[in-house]
C-alpha positions in Angstrom: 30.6 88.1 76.4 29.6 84.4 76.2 29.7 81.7 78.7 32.7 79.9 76.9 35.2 77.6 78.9 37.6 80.2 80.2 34.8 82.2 82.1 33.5 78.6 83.1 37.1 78.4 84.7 37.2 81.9 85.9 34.0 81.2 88.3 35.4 78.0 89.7 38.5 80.0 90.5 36.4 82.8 91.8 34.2 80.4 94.4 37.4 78.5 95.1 39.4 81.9 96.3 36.3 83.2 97.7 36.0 80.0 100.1 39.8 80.1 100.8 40.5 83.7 101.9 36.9 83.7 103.9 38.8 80.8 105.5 42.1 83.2 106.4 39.7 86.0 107.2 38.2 83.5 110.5 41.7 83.4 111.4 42.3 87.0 112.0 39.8 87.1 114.7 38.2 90.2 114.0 35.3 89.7 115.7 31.6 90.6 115.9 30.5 90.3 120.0 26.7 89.5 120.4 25.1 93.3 121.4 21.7 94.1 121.6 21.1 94.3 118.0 22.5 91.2 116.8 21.0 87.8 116.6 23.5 85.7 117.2 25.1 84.6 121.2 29.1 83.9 120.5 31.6 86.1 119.4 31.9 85.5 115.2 34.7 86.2 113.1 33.7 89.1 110.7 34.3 90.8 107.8 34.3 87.5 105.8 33.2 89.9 102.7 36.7 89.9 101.6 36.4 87.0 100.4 33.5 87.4 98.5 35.6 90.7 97.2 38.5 88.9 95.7 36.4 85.8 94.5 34.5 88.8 92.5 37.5 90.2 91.3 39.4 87.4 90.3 36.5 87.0 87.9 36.3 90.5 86.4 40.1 90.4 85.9 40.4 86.7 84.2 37.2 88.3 81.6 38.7 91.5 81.3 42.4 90.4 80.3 40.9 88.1 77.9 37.8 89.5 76.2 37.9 93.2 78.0 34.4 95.1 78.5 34.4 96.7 75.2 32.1 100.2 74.7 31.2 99.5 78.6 35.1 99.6 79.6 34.5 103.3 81.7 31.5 101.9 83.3 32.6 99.0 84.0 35.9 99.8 85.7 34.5 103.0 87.1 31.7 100.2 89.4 35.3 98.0 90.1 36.6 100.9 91.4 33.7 102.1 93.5 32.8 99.1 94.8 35.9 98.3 96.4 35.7 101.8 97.6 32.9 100.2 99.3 34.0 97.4 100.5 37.1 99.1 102.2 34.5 101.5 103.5 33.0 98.4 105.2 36.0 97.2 106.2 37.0 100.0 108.0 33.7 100.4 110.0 33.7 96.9 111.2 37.4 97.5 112.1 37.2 101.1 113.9 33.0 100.8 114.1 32.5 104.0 112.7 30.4 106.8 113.5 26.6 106.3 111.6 26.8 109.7 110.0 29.7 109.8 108.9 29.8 106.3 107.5 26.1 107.3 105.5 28.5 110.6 104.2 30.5 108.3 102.4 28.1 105.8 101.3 26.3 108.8 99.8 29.6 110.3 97.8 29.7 106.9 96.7 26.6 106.6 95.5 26.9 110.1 93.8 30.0 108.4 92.0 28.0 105.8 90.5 25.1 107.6 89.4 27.9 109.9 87.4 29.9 107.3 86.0 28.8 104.3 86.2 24.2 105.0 84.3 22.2 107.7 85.6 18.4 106.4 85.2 16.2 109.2 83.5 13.2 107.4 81.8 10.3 105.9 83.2 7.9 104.1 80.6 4.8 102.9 80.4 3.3 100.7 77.6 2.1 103.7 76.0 4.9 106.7 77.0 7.9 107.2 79.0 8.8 110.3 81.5 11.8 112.3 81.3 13.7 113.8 84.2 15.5 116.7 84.6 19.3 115.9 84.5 20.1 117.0 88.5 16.7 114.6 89.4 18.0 111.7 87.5 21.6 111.9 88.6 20.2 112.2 92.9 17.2 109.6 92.0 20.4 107.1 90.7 22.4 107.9 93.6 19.7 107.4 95.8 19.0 103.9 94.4 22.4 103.1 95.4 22.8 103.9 98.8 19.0 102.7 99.8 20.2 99.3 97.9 23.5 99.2 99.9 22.3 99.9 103.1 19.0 97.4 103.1 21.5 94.6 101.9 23.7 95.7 105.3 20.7 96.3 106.9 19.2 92.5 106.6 22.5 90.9 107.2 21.5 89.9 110.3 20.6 86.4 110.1 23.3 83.2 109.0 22.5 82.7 105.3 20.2 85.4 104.3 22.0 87.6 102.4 23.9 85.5 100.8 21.5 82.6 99.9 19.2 85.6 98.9 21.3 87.4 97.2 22.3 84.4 94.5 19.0 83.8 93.5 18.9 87.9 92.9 21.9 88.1 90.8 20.7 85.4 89.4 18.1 87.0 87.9 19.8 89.5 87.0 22.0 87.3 85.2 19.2 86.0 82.8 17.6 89.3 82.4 21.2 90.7 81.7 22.1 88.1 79.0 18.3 88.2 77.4 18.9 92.0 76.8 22.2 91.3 75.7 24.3 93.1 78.0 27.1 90.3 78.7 29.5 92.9 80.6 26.3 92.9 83.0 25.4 89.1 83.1 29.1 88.7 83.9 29.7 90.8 87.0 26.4 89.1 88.1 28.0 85.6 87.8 31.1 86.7 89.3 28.6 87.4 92.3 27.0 84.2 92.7 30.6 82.4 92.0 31.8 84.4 95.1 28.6 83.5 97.4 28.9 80.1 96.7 32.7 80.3 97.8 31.5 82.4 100.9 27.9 80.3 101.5 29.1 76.7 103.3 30.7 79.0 106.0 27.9 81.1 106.8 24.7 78.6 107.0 23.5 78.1 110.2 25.6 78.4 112.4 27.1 80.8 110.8 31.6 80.4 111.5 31.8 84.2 109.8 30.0 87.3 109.0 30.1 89.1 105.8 30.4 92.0 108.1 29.7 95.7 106.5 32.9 94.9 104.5 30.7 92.6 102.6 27.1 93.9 103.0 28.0 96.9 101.1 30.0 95.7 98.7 27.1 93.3 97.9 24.3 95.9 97.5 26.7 98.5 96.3 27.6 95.6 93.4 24.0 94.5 92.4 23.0 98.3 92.5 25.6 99.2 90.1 24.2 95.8 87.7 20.9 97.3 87.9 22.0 100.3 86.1 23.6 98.2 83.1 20.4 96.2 83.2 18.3 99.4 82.9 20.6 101.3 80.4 20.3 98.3 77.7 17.0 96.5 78.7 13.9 96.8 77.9 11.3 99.6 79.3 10.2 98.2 82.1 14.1 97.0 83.8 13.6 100.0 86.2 10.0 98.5 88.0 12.0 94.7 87.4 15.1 95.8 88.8 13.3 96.7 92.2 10.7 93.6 92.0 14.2 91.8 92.2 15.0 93.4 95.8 11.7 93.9 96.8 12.1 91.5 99.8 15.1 93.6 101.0 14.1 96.6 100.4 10.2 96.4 102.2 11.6 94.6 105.1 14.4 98.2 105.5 11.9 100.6 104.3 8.9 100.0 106.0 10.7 98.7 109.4 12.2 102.5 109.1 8.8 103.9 108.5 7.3 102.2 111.7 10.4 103.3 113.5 9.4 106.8 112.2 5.7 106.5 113.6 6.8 105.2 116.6 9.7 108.4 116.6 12.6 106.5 117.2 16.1 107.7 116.5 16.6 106.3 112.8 20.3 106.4 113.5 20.5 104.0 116.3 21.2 100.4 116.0 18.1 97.9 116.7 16.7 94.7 116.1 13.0 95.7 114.6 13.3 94.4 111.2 10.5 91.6 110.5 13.1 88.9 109.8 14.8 89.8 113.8 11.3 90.4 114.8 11.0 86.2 113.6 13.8 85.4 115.2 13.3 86.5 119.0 9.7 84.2 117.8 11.3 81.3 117.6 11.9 80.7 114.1 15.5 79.3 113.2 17.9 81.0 110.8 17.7 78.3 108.3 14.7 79.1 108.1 14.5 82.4 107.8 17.2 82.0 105.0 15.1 79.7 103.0 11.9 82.3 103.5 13.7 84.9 102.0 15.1 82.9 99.3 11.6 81.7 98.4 10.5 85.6 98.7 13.5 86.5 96.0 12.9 83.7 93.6 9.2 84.7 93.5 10.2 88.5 92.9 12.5 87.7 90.4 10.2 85.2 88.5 7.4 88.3 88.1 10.5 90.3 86.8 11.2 88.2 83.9 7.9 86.9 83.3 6.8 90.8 82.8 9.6 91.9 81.2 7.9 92.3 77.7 5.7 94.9 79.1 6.7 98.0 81.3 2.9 98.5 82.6 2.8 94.9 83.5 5.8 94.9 85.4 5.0 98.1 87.4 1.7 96.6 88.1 3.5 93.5 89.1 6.1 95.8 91.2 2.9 97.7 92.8 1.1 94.2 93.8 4.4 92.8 95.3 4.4 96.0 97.5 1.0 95.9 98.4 1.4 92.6 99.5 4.5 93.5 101.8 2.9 96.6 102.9 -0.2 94.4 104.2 2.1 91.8 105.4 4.0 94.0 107.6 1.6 95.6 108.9 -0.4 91.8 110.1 3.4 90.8 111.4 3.6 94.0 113.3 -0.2 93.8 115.0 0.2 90.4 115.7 3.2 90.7 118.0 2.4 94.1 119.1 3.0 93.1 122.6 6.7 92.8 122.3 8.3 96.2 123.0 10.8 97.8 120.8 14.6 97.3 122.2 16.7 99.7 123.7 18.6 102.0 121.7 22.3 101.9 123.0 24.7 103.5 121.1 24.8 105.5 117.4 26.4 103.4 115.2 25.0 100.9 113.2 
């Protein structure tokens, strides 16, 4: 599926509608009021990710009436479906603030649905050999993918900017890696993405007029979870280490935040405000800035993804020394302000 003038179109249109609903969203008033977790002091409008949605769909619809998805028709409409499964998911929790549990119960069904209909991953290569895994490992290693992926993307919304400025340089990437293994149904969704973000962006710098709210957050990681796994299924050996370099920045900052939360035997399940970027935040630094760190973070991450993609060794070595590197980082951020004590845990949603 090429870039020709009537996808051109269908982005403008997607960014345009993306920008205008976000806009009838604010008026709603559904709002997020400043808590202990959040970083922001006035009540915002939320669940702005409906805009994002429909920008995203107006996209996929315009390509799909004209050029369809081809042999990648299932998959495709099976991630449509699921991800706006997701984002209604979202929507309802930022609505009704649903109960943690019961909300990751979902998320994970989800999840589940995607690994079975969408690509479940089974091989990881090396330069010189790949391993297999056994069909129920795959299928639960996929689906795990997705919900860790949805839930770090809802997980660093937290800041005006950051997951959406982030989050075009990832897709992005994924974009270019997409088209140069040929997968255009892949390279597509991805662009319908960014279209959407840049609809969504202007009204969520700093300061931020809306939220993407969980309505959005999922969607988002639950959409460039499900790329991954076209990515992987057509790419070259090494997509699965290059499709987690991408996200690296998300996914440390969620993953080791839980893991110090873990040491430190805190209930995992309770809403907080200890993840290095809110840690930044109560520093001093600015949102802006924060946005532009994490930007910088992704478009280094997804450089080392395509400039490795030739090799699978390379770009798990590549994957390995990002982590390393966020590992050691982490743990110098957490030393250094060790004198700030952990916030109170209030309530169990998140």
């Amino acid at each position: 599926m090429l870039l020709n003038l009537p996808i051109i179109v269908s982005l403008v249109l997607g960014a345009l509608v993306s920008f205008l609903l976000t806009n009838v969203v604010m008026k709603w008033r559904v709002l997020d009021h400043p808590n202990m977790r959040s970083s922001h002091k006035v009540s915002t409008p939320n669940a702005g990710g409906l805009g994002v949605i429909a920008g995203v769909l107006v996209v996929v619809i315009i390509a799909a009436s004209r050029d369809g998805f081809g042999e990648q028709s299932a998959q495709a409409v099976a991630l449509v479906g699921l991800g706006l499964l997701t984002g209604l998911l979202g929507l309802y929790d930022d609505l009704r603030d649903m109960n943690a549990r019961i909300k990751f119960l979902v998320l994970a069904i989800l999840a589940l649905g995607a690994a079975i209909f969408v690509y479940p991953v089974s091989d990881f290569a090396l330069d010189q050999g790949a391993i297999t895994l056994p069909f129920i490992i795959a299928f639960a290693g996929t689906a795990l993918w997705v919900f860790v992926l949805s839930n770090a993307v809802n997980f660093m919304d937290g800041s005006d900017g950051l997951i959406a400025g982030s989050g075009i340089i990832a897709a992005a990437v994924l974009a270019i890696l997409s088209l140069d293994a040929g997968n255009g149904v892949a390279a597509l969704m991805a662009l319908a993405l960014i279209a959407a973000l840049i609809g969504f962006l202007p009204l969520n710098t700093p300061s931020a007029k809306v939220f993407l709210g969980d309505t959005g957050a999922l969607f988002i990681g639950f959409w460039l979870a499900g790329i991954a796994l076209f990515y992987i299924h057509d790419g070259p050996s090494g997509a699965v280490y290059a499709v987690v370099l991408i996200f690296m920045p998300w996914l440390s900052d969620t993953l080791l935040t839980m893991a110090w939360r873990a040491y430190k035997r805190m209930d995992l399940l309770h809403a907080h405000k200890d993840h290095m970027y809110q840690l930044a935040l109560r520093r001093g630094a600015t949102h802006g800035t924060m946005a532009v760190i994490l930007a910088v973070q992704t478009f280094i991450c997804g450089t080392l993804a395509w400039v490795f993609r030739a090799s699978a060794t390379s770009e798990l070595l590549a994957l390995a020394a990002m982590a390393s590197l966020a590992i050691i980082g982490h743990w110098w951020a957490r030393s250094a302000f060790s004198a700030s004590e952990p916030d109170p845990e209030f309530d169990d949603n998140l």
